[in-house]
FIKOLZA-1660 file (N, C-alpha, C; in steps of 0.1 Angstrom, whole numbers, plus 5000, padded with zeros to 4 digits):
% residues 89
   i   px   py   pz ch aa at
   1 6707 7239 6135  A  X  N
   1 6697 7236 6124  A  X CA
   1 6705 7228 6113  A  X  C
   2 6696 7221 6106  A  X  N
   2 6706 7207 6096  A  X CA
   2 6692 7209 6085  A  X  C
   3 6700 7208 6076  A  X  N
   3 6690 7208 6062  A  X CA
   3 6693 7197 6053  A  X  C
   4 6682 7190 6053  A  X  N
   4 6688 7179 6046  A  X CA
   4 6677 7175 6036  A  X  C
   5 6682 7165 6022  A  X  N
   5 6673 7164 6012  A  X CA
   5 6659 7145 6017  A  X  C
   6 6647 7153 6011  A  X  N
   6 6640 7144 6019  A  X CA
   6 6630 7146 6007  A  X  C
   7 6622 7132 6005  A  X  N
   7 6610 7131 5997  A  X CA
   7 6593 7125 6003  A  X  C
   8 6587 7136 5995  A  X  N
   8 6573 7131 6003  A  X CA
   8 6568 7122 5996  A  X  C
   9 6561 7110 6002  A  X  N
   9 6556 7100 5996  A  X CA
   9 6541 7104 5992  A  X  C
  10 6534 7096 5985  A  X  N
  10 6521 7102 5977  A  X CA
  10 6515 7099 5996  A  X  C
  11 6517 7091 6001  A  X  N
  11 6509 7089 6013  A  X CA
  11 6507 7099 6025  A  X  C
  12 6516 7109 6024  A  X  N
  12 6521 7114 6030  A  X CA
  12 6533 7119 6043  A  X  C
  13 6538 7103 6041  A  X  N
  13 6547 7104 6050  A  X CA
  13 6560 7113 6041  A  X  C
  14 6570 7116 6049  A  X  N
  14 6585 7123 6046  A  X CA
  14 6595 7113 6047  A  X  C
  15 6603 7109 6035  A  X  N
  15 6614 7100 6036  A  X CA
  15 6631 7105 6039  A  X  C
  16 6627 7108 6051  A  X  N
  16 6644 7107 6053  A  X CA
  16 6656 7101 6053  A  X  C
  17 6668 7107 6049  A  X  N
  17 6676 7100 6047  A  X CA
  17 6680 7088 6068  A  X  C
  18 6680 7071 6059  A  X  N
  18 6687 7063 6073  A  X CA
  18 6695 7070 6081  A  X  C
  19 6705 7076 6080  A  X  N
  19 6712 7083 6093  A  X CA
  19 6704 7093 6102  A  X  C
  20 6692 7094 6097  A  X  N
  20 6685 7107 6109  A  X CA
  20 6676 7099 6116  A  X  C
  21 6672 7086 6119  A  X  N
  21 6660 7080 6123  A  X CA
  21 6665 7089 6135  A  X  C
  22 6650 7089 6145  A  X  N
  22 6654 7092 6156  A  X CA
  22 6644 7084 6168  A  X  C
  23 6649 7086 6179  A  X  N
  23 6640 7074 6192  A  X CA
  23 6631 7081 6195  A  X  C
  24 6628 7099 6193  A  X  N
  24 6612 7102 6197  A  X CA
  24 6613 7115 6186  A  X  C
  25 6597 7120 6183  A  X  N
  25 6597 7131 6176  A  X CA
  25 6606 7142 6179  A  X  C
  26 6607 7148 6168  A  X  N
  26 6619 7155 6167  A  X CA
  26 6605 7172 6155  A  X  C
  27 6610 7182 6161  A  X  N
  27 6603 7189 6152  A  X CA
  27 6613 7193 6140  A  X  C
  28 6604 7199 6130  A  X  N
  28 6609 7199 6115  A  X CA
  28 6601 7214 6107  A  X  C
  29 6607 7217 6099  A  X  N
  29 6606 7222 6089  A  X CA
  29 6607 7220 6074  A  X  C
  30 6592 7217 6069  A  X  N
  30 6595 7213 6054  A  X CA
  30 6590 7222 6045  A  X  C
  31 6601 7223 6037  A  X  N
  31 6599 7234 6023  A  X CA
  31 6601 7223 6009  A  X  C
  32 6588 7229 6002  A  X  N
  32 6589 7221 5992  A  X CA
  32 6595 7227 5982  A  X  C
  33 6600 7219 5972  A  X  N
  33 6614 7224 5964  A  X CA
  33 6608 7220 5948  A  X  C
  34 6595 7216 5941  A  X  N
  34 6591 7213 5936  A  X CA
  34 6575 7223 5933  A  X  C
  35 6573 7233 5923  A  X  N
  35 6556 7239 5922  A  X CA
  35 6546 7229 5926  A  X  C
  36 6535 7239 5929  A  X  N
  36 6525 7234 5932  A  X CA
  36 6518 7222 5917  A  X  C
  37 6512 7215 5921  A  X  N
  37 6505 7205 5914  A  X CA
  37 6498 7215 5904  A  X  C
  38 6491 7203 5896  A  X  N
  38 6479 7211 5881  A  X CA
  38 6464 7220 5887  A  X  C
  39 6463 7209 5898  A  X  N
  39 6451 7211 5906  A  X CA
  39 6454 7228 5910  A  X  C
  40 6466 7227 5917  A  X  N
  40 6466 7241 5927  A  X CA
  40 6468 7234 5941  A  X  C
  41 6472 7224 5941  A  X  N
  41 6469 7218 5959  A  X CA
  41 6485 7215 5959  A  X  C
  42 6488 7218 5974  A  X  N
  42 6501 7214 5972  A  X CA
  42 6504 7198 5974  A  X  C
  43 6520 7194 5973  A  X  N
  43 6520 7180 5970  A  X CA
  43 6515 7174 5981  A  X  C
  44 6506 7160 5982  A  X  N
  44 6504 7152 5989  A  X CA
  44 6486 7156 5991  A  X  C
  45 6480 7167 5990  A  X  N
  45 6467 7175 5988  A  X CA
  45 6469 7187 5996  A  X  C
  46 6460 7188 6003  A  X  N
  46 6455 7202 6013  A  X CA
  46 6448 7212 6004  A  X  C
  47 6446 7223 6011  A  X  N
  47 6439 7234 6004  A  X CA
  47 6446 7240 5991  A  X  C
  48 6435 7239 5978  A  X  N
  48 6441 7250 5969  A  X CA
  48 6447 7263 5970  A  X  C
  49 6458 7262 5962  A  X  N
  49 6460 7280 5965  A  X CA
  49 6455 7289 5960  A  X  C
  50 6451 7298 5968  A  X  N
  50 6440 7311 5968  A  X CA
  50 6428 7311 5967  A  X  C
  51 6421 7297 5973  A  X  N
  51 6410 7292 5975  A  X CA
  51 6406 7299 5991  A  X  C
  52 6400 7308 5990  A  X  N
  52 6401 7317 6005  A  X CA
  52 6383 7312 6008  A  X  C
  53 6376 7305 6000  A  X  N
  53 6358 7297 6007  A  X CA
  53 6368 7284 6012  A  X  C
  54 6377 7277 6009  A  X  N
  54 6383 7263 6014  A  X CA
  54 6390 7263 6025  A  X  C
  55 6400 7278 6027  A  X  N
  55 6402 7276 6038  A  X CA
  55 6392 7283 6052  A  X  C
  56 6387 7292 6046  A  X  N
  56 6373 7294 6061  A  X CA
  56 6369 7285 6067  A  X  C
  57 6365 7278 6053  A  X  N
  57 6361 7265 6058  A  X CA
  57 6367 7252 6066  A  X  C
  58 6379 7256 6059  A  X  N
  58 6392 7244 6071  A  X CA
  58 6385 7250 6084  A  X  C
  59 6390 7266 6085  A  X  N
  59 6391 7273 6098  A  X CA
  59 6379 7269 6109  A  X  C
  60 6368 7271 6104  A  X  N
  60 6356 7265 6106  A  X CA
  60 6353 7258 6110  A  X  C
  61 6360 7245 6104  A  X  N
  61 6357 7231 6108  A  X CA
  61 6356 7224 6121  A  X  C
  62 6349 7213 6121  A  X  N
  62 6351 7210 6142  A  X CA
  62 6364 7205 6142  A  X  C
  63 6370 7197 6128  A  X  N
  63 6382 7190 6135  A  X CA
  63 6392 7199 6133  A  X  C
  64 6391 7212 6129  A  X  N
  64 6402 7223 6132  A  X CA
  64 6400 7229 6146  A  X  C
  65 6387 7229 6148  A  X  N
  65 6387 7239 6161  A  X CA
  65 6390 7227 6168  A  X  C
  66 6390 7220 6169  A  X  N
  66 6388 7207 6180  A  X CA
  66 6401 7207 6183  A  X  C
  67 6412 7213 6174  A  X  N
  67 6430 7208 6178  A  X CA
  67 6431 7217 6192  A  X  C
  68 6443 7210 6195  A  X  N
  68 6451 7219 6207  A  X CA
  68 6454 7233 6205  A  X  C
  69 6451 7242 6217  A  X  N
  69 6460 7254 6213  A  X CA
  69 6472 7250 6218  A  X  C
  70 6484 7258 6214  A  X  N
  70 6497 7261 6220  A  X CA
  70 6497 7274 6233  A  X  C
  71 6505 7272 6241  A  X  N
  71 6505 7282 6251  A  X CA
  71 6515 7295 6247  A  X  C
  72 6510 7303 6247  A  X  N
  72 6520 7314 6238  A  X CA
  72 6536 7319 6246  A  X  C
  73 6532 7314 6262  A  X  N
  73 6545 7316 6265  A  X CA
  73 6557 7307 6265  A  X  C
  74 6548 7292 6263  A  X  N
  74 6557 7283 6254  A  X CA
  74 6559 7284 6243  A  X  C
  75 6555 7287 6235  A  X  N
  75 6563 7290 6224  A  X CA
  75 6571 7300 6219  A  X  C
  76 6569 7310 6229  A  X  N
  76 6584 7321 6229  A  X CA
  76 6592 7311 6233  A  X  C
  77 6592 7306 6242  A  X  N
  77 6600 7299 6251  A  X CA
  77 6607 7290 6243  A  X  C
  78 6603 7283 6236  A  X  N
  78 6609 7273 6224  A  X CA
  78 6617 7281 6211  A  X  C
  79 6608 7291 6210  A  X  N
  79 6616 7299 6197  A  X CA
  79 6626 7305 6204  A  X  C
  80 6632 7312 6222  A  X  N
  80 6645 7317 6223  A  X CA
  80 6651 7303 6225  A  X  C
  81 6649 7293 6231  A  X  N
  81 6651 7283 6231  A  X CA
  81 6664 7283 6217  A  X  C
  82 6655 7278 6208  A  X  N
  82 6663 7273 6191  A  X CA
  82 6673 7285 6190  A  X  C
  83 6669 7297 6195  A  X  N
  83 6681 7312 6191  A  X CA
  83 6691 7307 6201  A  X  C
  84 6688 7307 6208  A  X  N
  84 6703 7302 6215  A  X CA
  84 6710 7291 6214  A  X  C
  85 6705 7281 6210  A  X  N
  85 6706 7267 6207  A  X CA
  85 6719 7273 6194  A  X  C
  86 6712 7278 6185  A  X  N
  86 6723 7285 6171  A  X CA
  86 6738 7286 6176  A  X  C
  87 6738 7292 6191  A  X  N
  87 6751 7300 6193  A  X CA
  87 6758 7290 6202  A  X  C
  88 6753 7276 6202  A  X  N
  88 6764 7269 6210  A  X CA
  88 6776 7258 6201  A  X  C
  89 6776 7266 6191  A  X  N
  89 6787 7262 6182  A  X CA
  89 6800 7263 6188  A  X  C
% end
């Protein structure tokens, strides 16, 4: 695991630092290090926080239901995957 300092553009893309480009997606975890906005939306938009009619309605939606599921034994499989990955230091 590598933690490194990165900024989100108003567009939404993530600017990382030149030494991490990489030749195919790579998964990530982003924590924002900055409060939520005036609005209540976090940075770049999405749902307000504690807006629980906005997200039903995400839930709801066709282009939510419409995404992929994940297969649950792949993604054990990926999460012992990264635990073991930790210990080949």
């Amino acid at each position: 695991m590598l933690t490194v300092r990165a900024t989100l553009e108003p567009n939404g893309h993530v600017e990382l630092p030149p030494a991490l480009v990489q030749t195919k997606p790579v998964p990530v975890l982003v924590t924002f290090l900055e409060p939520l906005t005036e609005a209540g939306t976090p940075p770049g938009g999405g749902v307000p926080k504690g807006n629980i009619a906005a997200t039903l309605a995400l839930l709801r939606s066709p282009e939510f239901l419409a995404l992929p599921r994940s297969d649950p034994a792949e993604v054990e499989r990926r999460i012992e995957d990264l635990r073991n990955d930790w210990n080949d230091e």
